[in-house]
C-alpha positions in Angstrom: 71.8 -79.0 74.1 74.6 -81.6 74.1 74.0 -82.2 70.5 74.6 -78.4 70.2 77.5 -78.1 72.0 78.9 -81.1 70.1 78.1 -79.6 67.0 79.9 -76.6 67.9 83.1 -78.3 69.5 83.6 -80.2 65.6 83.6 -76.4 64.2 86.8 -75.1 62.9 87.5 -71.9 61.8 88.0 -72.8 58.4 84.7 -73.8 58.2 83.6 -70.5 59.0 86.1 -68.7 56.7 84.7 -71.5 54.4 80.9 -70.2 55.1 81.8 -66.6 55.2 83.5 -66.5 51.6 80.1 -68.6 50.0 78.0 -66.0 51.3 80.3 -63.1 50.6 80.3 -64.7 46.7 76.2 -65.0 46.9 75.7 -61.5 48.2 78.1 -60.0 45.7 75.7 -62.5 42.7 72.5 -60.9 43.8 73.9 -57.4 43.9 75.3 -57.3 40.5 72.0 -58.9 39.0 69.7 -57.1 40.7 67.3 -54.8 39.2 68.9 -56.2 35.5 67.3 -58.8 32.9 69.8 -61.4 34.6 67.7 -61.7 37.6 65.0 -62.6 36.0 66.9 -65.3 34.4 68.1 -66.8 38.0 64.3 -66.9 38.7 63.0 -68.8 36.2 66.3 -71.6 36.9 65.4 -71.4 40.0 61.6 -72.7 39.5 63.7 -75.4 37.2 65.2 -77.0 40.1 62.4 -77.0 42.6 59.9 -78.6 39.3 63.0 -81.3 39.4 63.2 -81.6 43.0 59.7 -82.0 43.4 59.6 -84.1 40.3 62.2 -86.6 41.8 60.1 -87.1 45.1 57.1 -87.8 43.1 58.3 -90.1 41.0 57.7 -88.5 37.9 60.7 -89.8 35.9 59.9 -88.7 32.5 59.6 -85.1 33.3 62.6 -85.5 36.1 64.7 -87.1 32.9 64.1 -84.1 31.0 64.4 -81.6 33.4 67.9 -83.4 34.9 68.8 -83.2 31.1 67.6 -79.3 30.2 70.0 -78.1 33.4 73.0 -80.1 32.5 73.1 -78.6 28.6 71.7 -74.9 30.2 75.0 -74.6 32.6 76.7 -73.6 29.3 73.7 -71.9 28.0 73.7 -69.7 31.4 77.4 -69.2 30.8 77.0 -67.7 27.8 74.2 -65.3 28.5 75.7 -64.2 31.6 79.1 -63.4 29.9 78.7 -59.9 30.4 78.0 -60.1 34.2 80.5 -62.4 34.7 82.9 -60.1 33.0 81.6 -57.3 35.3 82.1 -58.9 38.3 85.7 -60.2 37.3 86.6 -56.5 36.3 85.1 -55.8 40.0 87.0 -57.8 41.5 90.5 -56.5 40.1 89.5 -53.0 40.8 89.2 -53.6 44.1 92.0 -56.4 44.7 94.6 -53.4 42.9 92.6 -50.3 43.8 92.5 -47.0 40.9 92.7 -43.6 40.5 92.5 -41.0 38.1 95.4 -39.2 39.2 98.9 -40.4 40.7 101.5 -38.0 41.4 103.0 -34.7 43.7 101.4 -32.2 45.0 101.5 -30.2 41.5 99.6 -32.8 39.7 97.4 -33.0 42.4 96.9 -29.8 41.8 96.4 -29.6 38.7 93.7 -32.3 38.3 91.6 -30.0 41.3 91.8 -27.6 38.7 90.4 -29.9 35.9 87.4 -30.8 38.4 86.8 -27.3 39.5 86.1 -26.3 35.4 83.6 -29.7 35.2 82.3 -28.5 38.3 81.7 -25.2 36.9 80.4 -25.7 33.0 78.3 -28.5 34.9 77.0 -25.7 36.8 76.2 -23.6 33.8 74.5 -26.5 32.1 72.1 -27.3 34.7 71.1 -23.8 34.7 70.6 -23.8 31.1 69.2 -27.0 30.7 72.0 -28.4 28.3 72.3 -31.7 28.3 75.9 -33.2 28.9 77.6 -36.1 30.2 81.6 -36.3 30.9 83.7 -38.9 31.3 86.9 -39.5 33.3 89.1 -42.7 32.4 91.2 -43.9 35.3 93.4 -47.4 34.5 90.3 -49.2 32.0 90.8 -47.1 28.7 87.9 -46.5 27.3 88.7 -46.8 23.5 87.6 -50.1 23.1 84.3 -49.3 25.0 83.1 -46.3 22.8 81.0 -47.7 20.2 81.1 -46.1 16.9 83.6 -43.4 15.6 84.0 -40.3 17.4 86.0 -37.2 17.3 89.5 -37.1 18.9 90.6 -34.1 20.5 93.4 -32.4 22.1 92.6 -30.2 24.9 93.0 -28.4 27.8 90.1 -29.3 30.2 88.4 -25.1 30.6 84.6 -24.3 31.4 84.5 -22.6 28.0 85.8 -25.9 25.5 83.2 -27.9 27.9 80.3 -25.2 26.7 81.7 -25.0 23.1 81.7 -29.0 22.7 77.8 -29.1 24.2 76.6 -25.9 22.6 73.1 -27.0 21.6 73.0 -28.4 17.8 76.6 -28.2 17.4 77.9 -32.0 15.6 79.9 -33.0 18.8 76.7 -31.6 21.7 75.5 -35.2 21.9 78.0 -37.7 22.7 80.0 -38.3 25.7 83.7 -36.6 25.9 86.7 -38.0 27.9 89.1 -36.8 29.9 92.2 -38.5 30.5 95.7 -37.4 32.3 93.7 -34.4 33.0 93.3 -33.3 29.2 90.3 -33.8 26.5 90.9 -36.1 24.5 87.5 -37.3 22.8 84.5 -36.3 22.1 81.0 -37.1 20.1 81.5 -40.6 21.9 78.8 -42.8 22.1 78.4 -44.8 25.4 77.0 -49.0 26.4 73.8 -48.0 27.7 72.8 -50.3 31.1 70.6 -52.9 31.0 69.0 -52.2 34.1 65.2 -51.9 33.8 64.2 -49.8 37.3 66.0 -46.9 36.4 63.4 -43.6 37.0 61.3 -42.6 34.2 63.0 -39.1 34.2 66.4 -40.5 33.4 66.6 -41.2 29.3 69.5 -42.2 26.8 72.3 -40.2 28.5 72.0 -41.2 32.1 71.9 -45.0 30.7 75.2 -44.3 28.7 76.6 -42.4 31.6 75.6 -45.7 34.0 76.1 -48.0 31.4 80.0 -47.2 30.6 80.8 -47.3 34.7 79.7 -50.8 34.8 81.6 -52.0 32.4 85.0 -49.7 33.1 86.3 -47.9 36.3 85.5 -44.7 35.4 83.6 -41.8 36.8 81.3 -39.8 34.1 79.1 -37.0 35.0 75.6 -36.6 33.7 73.4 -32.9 32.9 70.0 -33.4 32.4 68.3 -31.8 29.4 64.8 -32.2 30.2 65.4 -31.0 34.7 68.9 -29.3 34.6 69.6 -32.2 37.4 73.5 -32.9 37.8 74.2 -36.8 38.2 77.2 -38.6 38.7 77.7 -42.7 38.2 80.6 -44.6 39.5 80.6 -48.5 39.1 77.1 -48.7 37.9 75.7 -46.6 41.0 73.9 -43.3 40.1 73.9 -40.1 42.9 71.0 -37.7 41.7 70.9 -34.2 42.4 74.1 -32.9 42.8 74.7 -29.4 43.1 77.9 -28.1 41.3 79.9 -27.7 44.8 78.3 -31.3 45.9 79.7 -32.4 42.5 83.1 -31.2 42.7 83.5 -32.4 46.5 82.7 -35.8 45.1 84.9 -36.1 42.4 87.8 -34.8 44.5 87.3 -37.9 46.7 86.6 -40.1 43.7 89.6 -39.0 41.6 92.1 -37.5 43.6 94.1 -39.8 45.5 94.9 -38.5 48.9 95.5 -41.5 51.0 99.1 -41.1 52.9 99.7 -37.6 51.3 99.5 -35.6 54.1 100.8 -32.5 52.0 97.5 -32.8 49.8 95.5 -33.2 52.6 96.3 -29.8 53.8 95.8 -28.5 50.4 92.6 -29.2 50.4 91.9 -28.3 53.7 93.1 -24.8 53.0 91.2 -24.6 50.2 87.2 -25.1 52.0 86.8 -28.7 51.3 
């Protein structure tokens, strides 16, 4: 008990802060890997240094000088193939050091961009009852021109339920890429998407809901998915999938996700007096 207490009384609070900020670090590691190829990876380095640990107390200097070796030169070789993680996370971490939103301005533009989700809201709605598949993208600071792979079609548009259905009209040349919305207007479409790499995805979610995933973990956008095959409305946001949506649970969601309303008291009301 002494030794306990003496323990504790050499403790300083920096050493806490100091214990708190590794775990905080190793927590964040295993989140972003899990469920991706990258974990995988972590396993079989992990093995690696309990073969050299093990190695070492046995006196087995041959395979503990190769092994020593093989970790030193795959540090960089990690580096490397973890690039797009450590990108991820460094992208994560200025999001949320600096914060983003879709839309900053007065109550007009605020209004305005409740308009823009109310017509998503509703051609998603008209999708999912038709079955046509669709998936829409809204860029908040990360511009997404550099992220679209390919060529696609630029556009010019006000953001109406009707340009959404024309755009995904079944067999139509721009019906199966992504399109964009930015500063509350269309401004691309026929975009093609980074699909995730993670592997435990359901079997019932296919090419777009990985493009629709894929493009939120490497940006800070939102983009909503329509399921061809169930109808089913999906949204991503930073790599994270909600299922299932119906079109008001959609719109509700993106008002929270796009519409900054923290300190404006004004909008608050607004939206109050409108039912949400």
């Amino acid at each position: 008990m002494n030794s306990v207490l003496d323990f504790l009384s050499r403790v300083k609070i920096t050493d806490v802060i100091d214990v708190l900020i590794v775990t905080y670090v190793v927590y964040e590691l295993i989140h972003l890997v899990s469920g991706t190829k990258a974990a995988q990876i972590i396993k079989g380095i992990a093995i690696l240094f309990v073969i050299t640990l093990i190695s070492s107390l046995l006196q087995l200097n041959t395979v503990n000088y190769i092994l020593r070796n093989t970790i030193q030169v795959g540090l960089l070789a990690v580096i490397i193939l973890f690039q797009p993680e450590l990108r991820k996370a460094l992208e994560k971490v200025g999001r949320k050091a600096f914060g983003g939103s879709f839309m900053k301005g007065n109550d007009d533009e605020f209004e305005e961009t409740a308009e823009v989700i109310a017509q998503v809201c509703k051609a998603a709605g008209v999708f999912a009852g038709k079955r046509t598949g669709a998936i829409i993208v809204f860029e908040r600071d990360i511009n997404l021109d550099e992220i679209v792979i390919g060529k696609y079609s630029k556009v010019d548009s006000l953001v109406t339920n009707t340009m959404l259905q024309n755009i995904f009209y079944p067999n139509t040349p721009m019906h199966d890429g992504a399109v964009i919305i930015r500063n509350n207007r269309i401004t691309a479409a026929n975009c093609y998407l980074p699909l995730t790499g993670i592997d435990s995805l359901d079997h019932e979610m296919g090419t777009r809901h990985r493009a629709g995933i894929g493009v939120t973990e490497v940006s800070d956008c939102v983009s909503v998915m329509v399921s061809e095959e169930t109808g089913k409305i999906s949204i991503a946001v930073e790599g994270v999938i909600e299922r299932d949506l119906t079109a008001a649970a959609l719109e509700k969601r993106l008002k929270e996700l796009l519409i900054e309303s923290e300190g404006q008291t004004e909008t608050k009301k607004w939206f109050k007096g409108r039912g949400n």
